[in-house]
C-alpha positions in Angstrom: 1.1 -12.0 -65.4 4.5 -12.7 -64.0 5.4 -16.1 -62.2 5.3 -15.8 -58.4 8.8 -15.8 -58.2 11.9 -13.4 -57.2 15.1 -13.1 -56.6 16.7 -10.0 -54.4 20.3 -10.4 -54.4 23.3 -7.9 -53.0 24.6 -6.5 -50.1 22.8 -4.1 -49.1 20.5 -6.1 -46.2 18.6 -3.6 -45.1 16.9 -2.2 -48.6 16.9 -5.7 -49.5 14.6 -6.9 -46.4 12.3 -4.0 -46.6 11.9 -5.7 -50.5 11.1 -9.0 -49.1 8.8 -7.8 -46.3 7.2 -5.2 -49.0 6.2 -8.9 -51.3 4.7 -10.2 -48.0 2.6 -7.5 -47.3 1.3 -7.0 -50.3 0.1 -10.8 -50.5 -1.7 -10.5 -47.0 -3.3 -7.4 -48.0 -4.4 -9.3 -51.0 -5.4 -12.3 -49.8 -6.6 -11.7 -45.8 -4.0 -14.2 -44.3 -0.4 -15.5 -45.2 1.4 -18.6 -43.6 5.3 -17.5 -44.2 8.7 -19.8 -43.9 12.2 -18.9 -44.2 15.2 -21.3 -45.0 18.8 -21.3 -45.4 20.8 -23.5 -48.3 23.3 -24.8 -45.7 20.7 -26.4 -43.9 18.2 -26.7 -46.4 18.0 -28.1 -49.7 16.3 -26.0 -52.8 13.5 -28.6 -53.7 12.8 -29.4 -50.2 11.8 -26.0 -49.9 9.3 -26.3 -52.7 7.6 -29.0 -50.5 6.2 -26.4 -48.4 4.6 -24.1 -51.3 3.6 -27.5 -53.1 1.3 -28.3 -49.9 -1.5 -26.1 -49.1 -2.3 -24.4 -46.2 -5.5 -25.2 -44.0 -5.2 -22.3 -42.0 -4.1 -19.4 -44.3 -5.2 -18.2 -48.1 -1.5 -17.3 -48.9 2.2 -18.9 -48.9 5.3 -17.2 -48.8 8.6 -19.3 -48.9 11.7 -17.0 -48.3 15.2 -19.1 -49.8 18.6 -17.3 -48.4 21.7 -19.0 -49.9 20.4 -18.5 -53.7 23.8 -18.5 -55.1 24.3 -22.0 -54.4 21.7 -23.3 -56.6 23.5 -24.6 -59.4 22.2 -28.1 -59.8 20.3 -28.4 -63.3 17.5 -30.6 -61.4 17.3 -28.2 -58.7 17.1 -25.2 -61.4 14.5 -27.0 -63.4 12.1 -27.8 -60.4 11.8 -24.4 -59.5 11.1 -23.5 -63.3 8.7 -26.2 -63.3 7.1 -24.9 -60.1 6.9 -21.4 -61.1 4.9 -22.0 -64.6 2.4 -23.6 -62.7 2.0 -22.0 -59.4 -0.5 -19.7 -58.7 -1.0 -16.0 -57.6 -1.2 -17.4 -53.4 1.7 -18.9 -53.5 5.1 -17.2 -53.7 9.2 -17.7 -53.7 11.3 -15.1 -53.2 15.4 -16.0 -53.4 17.7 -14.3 -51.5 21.1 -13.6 -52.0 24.3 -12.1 -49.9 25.7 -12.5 -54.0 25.7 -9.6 -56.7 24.7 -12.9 -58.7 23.6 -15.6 -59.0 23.7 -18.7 -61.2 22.6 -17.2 -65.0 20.4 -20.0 -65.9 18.5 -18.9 -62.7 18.7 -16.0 -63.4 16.9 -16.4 -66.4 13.6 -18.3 -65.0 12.7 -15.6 -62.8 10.8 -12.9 -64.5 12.9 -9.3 -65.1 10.4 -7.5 -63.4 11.1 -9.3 -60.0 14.7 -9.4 -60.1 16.5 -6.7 -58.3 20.3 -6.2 -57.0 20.7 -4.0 -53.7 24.0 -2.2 -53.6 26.1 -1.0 -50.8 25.3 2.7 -50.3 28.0 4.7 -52.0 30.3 6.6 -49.9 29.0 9.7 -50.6 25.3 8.9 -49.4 26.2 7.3 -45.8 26.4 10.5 -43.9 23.4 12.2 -45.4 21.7 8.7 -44.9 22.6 9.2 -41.3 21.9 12.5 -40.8 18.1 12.5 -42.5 17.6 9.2 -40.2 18.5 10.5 -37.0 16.7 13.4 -38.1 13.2 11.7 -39.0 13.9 10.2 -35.1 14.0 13.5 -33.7 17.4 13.6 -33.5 20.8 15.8 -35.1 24.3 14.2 -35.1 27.2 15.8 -35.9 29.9 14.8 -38.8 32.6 13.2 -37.0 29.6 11.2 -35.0 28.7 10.2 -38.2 32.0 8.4 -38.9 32.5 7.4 -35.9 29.3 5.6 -36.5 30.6 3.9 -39.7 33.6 3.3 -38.6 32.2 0.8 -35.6 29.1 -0.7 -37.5 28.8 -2.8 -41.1 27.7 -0.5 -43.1 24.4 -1.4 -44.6 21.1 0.2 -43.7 19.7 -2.8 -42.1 22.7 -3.0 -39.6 22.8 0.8 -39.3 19.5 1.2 -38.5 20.0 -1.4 -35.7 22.7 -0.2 -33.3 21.3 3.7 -34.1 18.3 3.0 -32.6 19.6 2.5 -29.4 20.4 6.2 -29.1 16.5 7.2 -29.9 15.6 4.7 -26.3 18.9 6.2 -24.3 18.9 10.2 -25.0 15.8 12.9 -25.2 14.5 13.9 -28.5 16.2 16.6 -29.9 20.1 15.8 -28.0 22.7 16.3 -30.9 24.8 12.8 -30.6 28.5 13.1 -30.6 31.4 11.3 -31.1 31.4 10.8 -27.1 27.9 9.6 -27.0 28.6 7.2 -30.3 32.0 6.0 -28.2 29.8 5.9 -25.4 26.9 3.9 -26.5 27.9 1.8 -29.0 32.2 0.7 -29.3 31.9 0.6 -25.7 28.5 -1.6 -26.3 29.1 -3.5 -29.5 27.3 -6.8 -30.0 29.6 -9.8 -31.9 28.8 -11.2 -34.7 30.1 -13.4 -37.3 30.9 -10.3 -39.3 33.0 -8.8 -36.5 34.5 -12.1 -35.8 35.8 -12.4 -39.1 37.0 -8.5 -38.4 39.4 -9.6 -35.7 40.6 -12.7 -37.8 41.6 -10.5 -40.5 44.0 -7.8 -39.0 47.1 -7.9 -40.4 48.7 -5.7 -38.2 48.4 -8.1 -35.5 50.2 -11.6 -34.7 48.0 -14.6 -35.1 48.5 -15.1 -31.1 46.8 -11.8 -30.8 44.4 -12.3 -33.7 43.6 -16.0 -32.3 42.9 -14.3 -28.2 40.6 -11.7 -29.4 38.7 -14.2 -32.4 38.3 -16.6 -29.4 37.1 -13.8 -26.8 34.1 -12.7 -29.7 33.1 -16.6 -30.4 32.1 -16.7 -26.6 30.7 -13.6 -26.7 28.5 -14.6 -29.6 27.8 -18.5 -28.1 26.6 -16.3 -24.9 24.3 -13.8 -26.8 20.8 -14.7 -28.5 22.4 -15.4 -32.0 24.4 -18.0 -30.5 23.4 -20.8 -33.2 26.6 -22.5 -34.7 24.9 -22.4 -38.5 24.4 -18.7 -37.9 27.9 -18.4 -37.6 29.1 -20.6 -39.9 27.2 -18.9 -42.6 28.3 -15.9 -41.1 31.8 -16.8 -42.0 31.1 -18.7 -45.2 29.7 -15.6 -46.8 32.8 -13.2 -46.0 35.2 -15.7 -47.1 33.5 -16.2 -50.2 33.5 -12.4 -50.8 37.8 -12.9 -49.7 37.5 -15.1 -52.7 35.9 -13.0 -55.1 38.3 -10.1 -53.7 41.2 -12.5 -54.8 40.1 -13.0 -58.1 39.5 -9.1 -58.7 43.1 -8.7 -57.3 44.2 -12.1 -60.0 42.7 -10.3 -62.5 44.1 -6.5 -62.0 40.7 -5.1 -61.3 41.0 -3.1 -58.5 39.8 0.1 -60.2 37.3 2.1 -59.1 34.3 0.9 -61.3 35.1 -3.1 -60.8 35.3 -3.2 -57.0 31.7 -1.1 -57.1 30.4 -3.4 -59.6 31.5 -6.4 -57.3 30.1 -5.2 -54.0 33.2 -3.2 -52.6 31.7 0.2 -52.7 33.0 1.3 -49.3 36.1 2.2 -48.1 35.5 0.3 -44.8 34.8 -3.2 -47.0 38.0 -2.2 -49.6 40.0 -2.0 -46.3 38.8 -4.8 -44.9 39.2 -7.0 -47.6 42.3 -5.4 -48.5 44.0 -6.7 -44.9 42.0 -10.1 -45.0 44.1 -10.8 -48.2 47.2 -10.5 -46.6 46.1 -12.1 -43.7 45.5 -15.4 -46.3 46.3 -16.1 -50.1 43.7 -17.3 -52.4 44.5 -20.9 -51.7 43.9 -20.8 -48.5 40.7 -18.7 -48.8 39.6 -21.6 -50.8 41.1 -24.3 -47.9 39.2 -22.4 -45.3 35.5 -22.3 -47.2 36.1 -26.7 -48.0 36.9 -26.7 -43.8 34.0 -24.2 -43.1 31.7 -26.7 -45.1 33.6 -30.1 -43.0 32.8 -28.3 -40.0 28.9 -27.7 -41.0 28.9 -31.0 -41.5 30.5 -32.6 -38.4 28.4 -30.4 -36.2 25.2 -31.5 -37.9 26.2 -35.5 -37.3 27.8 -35.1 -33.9 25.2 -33.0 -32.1 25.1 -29.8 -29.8 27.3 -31.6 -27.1 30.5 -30.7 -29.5 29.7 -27.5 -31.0 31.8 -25.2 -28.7 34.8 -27.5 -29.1 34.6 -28.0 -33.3 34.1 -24.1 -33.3 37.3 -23.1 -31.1 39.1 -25.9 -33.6 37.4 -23.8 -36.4 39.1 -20.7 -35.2 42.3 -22.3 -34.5 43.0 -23.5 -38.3 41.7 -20.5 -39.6 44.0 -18.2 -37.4 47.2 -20.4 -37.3 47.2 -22.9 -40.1 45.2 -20.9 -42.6 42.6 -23.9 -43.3 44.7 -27.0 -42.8 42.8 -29.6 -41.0 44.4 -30.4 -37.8 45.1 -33.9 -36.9 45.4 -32.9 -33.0 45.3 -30.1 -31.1 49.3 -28.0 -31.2 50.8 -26.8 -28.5 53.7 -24.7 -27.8 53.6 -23.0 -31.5 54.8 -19.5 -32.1 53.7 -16.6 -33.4 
């Protein structure tokens, strides 16, 4: 029998969340009742998370402890805990790593048993608009192929995000409507909720000044700190995880593998995330990639010790030496620079 643990790593959110709800389900059904808890590296630490699976529940037969942030377990203590954990852990009690990461640490890796490992891709090009289509069609709905497009064009393409701002269409229009390009226009750029993601969007255009870049970055952090996924760490992670994927972008670029098979094989299946990435790496060398994660971790930090009261303020700051200095620190707040 393998050791109640997994690890579900890659890009692909949506496959990869059916996964971790599929693990859950199965240990209800199997056991009658399941007490589950989810935690984040940047705010949690790897073994602290054990402490929950270590202590039984009184009110449940089953424990499920859901770790995001598994590519930062590096530590050998930290490593050897879990390994420790899982050789003596029984069937009720289970960890399942996440990871935004193709992968992870090796000697991780390596503790958790083959069968539970699993990588979730970004959906090759050629599969989006079928994907689409056979959704929208399982909904009651037809689209057409520019809608389709449109569609990816506006929204992050994986199935979990996808699946999100489509649904709106099944609650606004009668089954069987054909959506078009209007309707997506319509419904959704017109309608777009912020995120981290999208932040990062705005930060990265090349083709715009860093004035411009910097009004419309600081327009979509209100938008967000207005909205229900306001929570600075949300963000910050948000961030933390597209600049690590800049990074690994960089090194591809370093390394003069930018064909086809290496940006799959990295996570860059899409010609949405090639372009993306592409005109973040203008936007800031690999240095300053690097600068910005160290100040995205300073800031995590400060906003932890200082409180909610300066949130707002160390974000805009955040924004500011991302935009205009490119990760230097700032001493004081500048005025009067130039684009």
């Amino acid at each position: 029998m393998s050791a109640p643990l997994y690890l579900f790593s890659g890009p692909e959110f949506g496959e990869r969340n059916e996964a971790v709800a599929a693990v859950k389900s199965s240990l209800k059904n199997k056991f009658g009742s399941l007490e589950a808890y989810t935690y984040y590296s940047v705010e949690t630490d790897p073994q602290s998370a054990l402490v929950q699976l270590y202590s039984e529940s009184l009110f449940s037969a089953a424990t499920c402890v859901v770790y995001n942030g598994a590519e930062t377990i590096k530590k050998k203590e930290d490593i050897e805990k879990i390994s420790a954990w899982a050789e003596g852990a029984g069937e009720a009690s289970v960890l399942i790593l996440v990871s935004d990461e193709i992968s992870c640490d090796s000697k991780l890796e390596k503790i958790v048993p083959k069968e539970n490992r699993k990588q979730f891709w970004e959906m090759f090009e050629n599969r989006k608009i079928p994907w689409l289509k056979n959704y929208f069609s399982k909904n009651g709905f037809s689209i057409a192929d520019d809608a389709c497009e449109e569609i990816l064009d506006l929204v992050e393409n994986n199935t979990q995000a996808l699946k999100n701002e489509c649904s709106r269409f099944f609650v606004c229009f009668k089954p069987g409507t054909k959506i078009t390009v209007q309707n997506v226009e319509q419904l959704i750029e017109h309608n777009r909720e912020e995120s981290a993601f999208t932040l990062f969007d705005a930060m990265a255009e090349y083709a715009k000044s860093p004035a411009e870049r910097l009004e419309t970055a600081l327009g979509i952090l209100q938008k967000i700190r207005l909205s229900k996924d306001s929570a600075s760490v949300a963000i910050l992670a948000g961030l933390t995880y597209c600049f690590r994927r800049l990074e690994a972008w960089h090194n591809l670029e370093r390394a003069g593998k930018t064909d086809e098979f290496s940006l799959k094989t990295n996570g860059f299946a899409s010609k949405k995330s090639r372009t993306q990435f592409s005109s973040a790496a203008r936007v800031w060398s690999f240095g300053q990639t690097v600068a910005i994660k160290s100040l995205l971790s300073r800031v995590d930090m400060q906003i932890r010790s200082s409180g909610t009261g300066m949130e707002d303020t160390l974000l805009q700051t955040l924004i500011y030496s991302i935009v205009v200095k490119k990760g230097a620190s700032l001493a004081v707040w500048e005025e009067g620079w130039s684009a």
